[in-house]
C-alpha positions as CSV (number, residue, x, y, z in Angstrom):
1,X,-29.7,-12.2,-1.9
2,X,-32.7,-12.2,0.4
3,X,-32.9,-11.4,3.8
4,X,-34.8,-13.7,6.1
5,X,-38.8,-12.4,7.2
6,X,-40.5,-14.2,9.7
7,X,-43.4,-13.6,12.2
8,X,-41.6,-12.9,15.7
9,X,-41.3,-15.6,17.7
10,X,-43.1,-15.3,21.4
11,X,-41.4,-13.7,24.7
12,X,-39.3,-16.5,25.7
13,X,-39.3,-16.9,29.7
14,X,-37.1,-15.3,31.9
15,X,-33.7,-16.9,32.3
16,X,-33.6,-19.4,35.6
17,X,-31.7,-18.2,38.6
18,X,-28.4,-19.4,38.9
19,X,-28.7,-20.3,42.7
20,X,-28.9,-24.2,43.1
21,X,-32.3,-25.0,44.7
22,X,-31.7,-25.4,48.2
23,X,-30.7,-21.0,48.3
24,X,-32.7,-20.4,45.8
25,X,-35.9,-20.9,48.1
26,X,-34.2,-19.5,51.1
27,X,-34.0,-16.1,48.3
28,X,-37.7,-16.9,47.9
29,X,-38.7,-17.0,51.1
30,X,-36.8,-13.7,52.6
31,X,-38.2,-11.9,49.1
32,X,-41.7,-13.1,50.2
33,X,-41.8,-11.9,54.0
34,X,-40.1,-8.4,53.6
35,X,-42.5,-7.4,50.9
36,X,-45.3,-8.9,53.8
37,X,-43.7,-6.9,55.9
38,X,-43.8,-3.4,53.9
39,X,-47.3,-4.0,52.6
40,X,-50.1,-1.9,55.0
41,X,-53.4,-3.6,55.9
42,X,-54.3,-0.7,54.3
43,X,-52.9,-0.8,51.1
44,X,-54.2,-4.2,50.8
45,X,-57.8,-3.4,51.5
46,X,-57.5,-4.8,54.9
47,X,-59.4,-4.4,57.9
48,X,-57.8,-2.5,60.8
49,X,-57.6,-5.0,63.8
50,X,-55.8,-2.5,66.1
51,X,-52.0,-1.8,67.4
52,X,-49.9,-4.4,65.7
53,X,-46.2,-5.8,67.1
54,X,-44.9,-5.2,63.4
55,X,-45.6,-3.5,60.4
56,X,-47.1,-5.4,57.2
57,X,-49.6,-8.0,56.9
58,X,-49.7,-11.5,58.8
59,X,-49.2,-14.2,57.4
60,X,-52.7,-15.2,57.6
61,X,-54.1,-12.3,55.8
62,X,-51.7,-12.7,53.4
63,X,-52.8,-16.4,53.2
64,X,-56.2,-15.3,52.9
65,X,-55.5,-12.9,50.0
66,X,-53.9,-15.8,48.0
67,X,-56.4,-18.0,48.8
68,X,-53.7,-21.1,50.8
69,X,-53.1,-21.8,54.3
70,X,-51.2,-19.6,56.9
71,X,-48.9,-22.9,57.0
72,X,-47.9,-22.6,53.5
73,X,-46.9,-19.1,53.8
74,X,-44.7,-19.9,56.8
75,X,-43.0,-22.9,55.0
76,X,-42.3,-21.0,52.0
77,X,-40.8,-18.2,54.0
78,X,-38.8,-20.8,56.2
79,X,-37.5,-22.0,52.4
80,X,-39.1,-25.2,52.5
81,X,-39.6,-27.4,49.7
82,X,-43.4,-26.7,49.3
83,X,-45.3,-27.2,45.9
84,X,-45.9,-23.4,44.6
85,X,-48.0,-23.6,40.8
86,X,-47.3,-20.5,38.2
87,X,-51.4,-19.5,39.3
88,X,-50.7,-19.5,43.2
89,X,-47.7,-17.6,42.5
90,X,-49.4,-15.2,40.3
91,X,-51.9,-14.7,43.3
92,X,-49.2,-14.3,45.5
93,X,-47.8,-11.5,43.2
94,X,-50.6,-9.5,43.2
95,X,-51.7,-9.7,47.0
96,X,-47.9,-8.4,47.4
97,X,-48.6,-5.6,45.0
98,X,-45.2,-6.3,43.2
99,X,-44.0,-4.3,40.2
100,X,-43.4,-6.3,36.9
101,X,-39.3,-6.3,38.1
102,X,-40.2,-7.7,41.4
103,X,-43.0,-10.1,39.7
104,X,-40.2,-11.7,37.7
105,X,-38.2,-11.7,39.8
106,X,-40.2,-14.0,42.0
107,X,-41.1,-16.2,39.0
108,X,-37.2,-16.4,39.0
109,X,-36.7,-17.6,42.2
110,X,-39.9,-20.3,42.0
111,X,-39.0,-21.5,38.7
112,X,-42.0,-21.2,37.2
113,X,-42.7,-19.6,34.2
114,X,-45.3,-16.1,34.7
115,X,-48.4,-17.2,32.8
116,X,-49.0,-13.3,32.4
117,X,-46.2,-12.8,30.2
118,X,-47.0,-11.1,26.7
119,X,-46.7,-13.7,23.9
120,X,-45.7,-10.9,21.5
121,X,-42.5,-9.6,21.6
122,X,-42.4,-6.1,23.3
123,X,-40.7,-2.8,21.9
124,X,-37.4,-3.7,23.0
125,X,-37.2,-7.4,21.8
126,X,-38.8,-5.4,18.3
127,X,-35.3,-3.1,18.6
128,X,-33.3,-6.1,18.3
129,X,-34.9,-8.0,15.5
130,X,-35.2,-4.9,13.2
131,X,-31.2,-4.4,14.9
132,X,-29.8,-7.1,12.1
133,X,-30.3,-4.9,8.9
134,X,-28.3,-1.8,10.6
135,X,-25.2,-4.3,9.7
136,X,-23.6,-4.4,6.8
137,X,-22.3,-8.2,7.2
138,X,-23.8,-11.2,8.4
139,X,-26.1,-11.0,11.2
140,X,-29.2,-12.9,13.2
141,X,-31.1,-13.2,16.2
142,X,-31.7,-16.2,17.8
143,X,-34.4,-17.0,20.6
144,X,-34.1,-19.4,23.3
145,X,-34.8,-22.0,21.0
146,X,-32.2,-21.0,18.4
147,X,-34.9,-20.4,16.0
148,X,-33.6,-17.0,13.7
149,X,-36.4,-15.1,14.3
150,X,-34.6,-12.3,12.3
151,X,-31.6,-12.4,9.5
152,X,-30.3,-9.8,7.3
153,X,-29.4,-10.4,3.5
154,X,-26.0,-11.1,4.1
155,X,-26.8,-13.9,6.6
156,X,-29.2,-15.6,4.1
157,X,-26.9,-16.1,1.4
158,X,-24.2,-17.1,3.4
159,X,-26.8,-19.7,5.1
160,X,-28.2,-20.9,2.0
161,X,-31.0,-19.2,2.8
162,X,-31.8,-21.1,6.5
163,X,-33.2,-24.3,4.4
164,X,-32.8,-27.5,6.5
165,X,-34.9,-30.0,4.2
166,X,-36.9,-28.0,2.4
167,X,-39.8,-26.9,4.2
168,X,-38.7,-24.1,6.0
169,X,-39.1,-21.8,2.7
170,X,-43.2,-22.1,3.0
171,X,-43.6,-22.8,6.8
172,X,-44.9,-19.9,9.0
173,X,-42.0,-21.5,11.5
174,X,-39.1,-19.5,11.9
175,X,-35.6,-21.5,10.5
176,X,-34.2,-23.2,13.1
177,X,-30.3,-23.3,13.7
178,X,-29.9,-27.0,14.3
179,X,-32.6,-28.2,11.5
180,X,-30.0,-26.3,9.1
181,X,-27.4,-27.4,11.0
182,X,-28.0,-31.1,10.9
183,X,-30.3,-31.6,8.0
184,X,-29.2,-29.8,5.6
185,X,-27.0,-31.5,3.7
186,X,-24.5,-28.5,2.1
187,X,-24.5,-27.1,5.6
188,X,-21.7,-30.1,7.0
189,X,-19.8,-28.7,3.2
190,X,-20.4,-25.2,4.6
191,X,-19.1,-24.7,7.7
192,X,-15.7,-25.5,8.3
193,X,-14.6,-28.9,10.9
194,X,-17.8,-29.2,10.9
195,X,-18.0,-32.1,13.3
196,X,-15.9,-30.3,16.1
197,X,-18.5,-27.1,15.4
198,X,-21.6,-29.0,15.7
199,X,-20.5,-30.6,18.8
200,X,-19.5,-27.4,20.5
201,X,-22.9,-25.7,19.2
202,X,-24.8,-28.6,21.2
203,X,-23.2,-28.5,24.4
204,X,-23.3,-24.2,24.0
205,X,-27.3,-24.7,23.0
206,X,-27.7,-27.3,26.6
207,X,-25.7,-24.2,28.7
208,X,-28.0,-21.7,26.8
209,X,-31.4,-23.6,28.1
210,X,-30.2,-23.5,31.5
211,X,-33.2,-24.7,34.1
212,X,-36.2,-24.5,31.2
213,X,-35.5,-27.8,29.5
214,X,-39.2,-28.4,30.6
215,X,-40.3,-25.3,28.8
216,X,-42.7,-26.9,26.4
217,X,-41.3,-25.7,23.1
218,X,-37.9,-26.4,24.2
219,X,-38.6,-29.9,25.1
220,X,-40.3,-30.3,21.7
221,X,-37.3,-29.0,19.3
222,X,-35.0,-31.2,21.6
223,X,-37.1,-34.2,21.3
224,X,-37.5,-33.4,17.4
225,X,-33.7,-33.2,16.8
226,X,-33.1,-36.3,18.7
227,X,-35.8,-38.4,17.3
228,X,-34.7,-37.4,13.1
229,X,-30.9,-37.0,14.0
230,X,-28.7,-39.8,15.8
231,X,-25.8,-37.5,15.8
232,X,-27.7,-34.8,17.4
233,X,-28.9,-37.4,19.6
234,X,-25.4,-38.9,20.6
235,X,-24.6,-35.1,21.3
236,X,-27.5,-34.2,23.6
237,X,-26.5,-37.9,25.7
238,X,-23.1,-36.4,26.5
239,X,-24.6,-34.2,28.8
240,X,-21.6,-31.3,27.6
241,X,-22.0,-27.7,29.3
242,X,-20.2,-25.0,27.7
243,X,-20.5,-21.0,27.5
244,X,-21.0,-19.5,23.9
245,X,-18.0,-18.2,22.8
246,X,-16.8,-16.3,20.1
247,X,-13.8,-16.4,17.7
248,X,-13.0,-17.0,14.3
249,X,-15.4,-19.0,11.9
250,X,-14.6,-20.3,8.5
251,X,-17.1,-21.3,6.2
252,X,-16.7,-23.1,2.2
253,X,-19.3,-21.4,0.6
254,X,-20.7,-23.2,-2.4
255,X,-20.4,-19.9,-4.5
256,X,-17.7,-17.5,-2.7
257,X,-15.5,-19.6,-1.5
258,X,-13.8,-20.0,2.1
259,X,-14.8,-16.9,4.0
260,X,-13.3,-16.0,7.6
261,X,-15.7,-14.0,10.5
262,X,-15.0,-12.7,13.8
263,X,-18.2,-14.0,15.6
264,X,-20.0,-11.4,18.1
265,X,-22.8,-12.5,20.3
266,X,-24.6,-9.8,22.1
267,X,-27.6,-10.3,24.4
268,X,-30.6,-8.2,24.8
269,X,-29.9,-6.7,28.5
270,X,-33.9,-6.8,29.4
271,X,-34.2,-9.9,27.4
272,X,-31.3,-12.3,27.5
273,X,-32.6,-15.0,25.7
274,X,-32.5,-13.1,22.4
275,X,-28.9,-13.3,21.2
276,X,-27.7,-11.1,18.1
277,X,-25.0,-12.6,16.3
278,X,-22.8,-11.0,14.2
279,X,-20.1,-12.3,11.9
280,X,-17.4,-9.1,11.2
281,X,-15.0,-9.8,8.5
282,X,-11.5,-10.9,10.3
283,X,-8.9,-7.4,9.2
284,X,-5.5,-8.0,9.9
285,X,-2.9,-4.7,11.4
């Protein structure tokens, strides 16, 4: 048995908020004007102009920081539907002086993806990928696009080793779980009902993307799959939404037999979209 090595995959994004648009800018906007508000004219390198009414900056020298109009600051704190690009933002982040939580945060709530963000994983991410080999059983982490960035021995053999057509083995790309999943041909033999698994896998994977379907590597695995696999195809068009569950999981293995797991997802709590799964042999009382 062999445990799967790849390179890391990069930092995926941050998860998109779960408001629905119209309170997610009204969130953006009344994140935007109190830090205004707390930030000095002196912090920010201002010029004093005398007594003030209120604390902070104005909007116009906040506007003048970021480089757009005093208009466009107002609309965006009045929550209007103005155009706000990942560099303005970025601007906007560092005239407010905002610390890398708040910095997400308002990447979050713009749904923009920070163009700052480090494309190797950091320390923590590291933690869970090297997490998989502290298990004695089946385990793997996938990244927002499913690839298994990280696999111990266990998982490997009972995955046939991640091959989905035969290229994975020498490619510097990570295995992916839907290339095994859908072109490899032992892997429908594999995993038991394998039709209702795959189905619930896709409609789990469309939940998991949540507002990044535009992320570019995202949209090109999803347009991959549905290009080389009608079924995976027919499965993206139903448009199904559901949460990843756990449970029990059967699998036919070509050399062990039929072999029953508990499976465990756990999520990185500073970074979500790596999932560590783990498959615990099923002990009865």
């Amino acid at each position: 048995m062999k445990s799967v090595t790849v390179k890391p995959a990069p930092a995926p994004p941050s998860p998109a908020p779960s408001t629905d648009p119209h309170e997610g800018r009204r969130l953006l906007g009344e994140f935007i004007r109190l830090h205004r508000n707390r930030l000095s004219p002196a912090a920010a390198r201002l010029p004093s102009t005398g007594r003030r009414r209120a604390p902070g900056l104005r909007r116009e020298e906040l506007a003048s920081l970021c480089g757009v109009s005093a208009t466009w600051i107002t609309w965006l704190e009045q929550g209007r539907s103005v155009a706000a690009s990942a560099k303005t933002l970025e601007r906007l982040a560092q005239a407010l002086q905002l610390s890398a939580a708040e910095r997400a945060y308002l990447f979050e709530l713009a749904r923009r993806r920070d163009p700052s963000e480090p494309m190797a994983p950091p320390k923590a991410v590291d933690v869970v990928l090297r997490s998989v080999h502290a298990v004695g059983h089946p385990a793997y982490v996938l990244n927002q696009r499913w690839d298994v960035v990280a696999g111990n021995a266990p998982a490997a053999d009972l995955f046939l080793d991640w091959q989905a057509d035969g290229t994975e083995a020498d490619s510097a790309e990570p295995p992916n779980l839907f290339r095994f999943l859908f072109f490899n041909r032992q892997a429908r033999a594999l995993i038991e009902n394998w039709p209702v698994r795959s189905k619930r896998l896709v409609a789990e994977f469309r939940a998991d993307c949540g507002g990044r379907l535009h992320s570019p590597p995202l949209r090109a695995l999803i347009d991959e799959m549905c290009a080389r696999s009608p079924e995976f195809d027919a499965l993206w068009k139903l448009n199904d939404v559901q949460e990843r569950e756990g449970g029990e999981r059967g699998f036919l293995h070509p050399r062990h037999g039929r072999l029953v797991y508990e499976q465990l997802t756990l999520r990185a709590a500073l970074h979500p979209d790596y999932k560590l799964v783990m498959l615990l042999p099923i002990t009865t009382a």
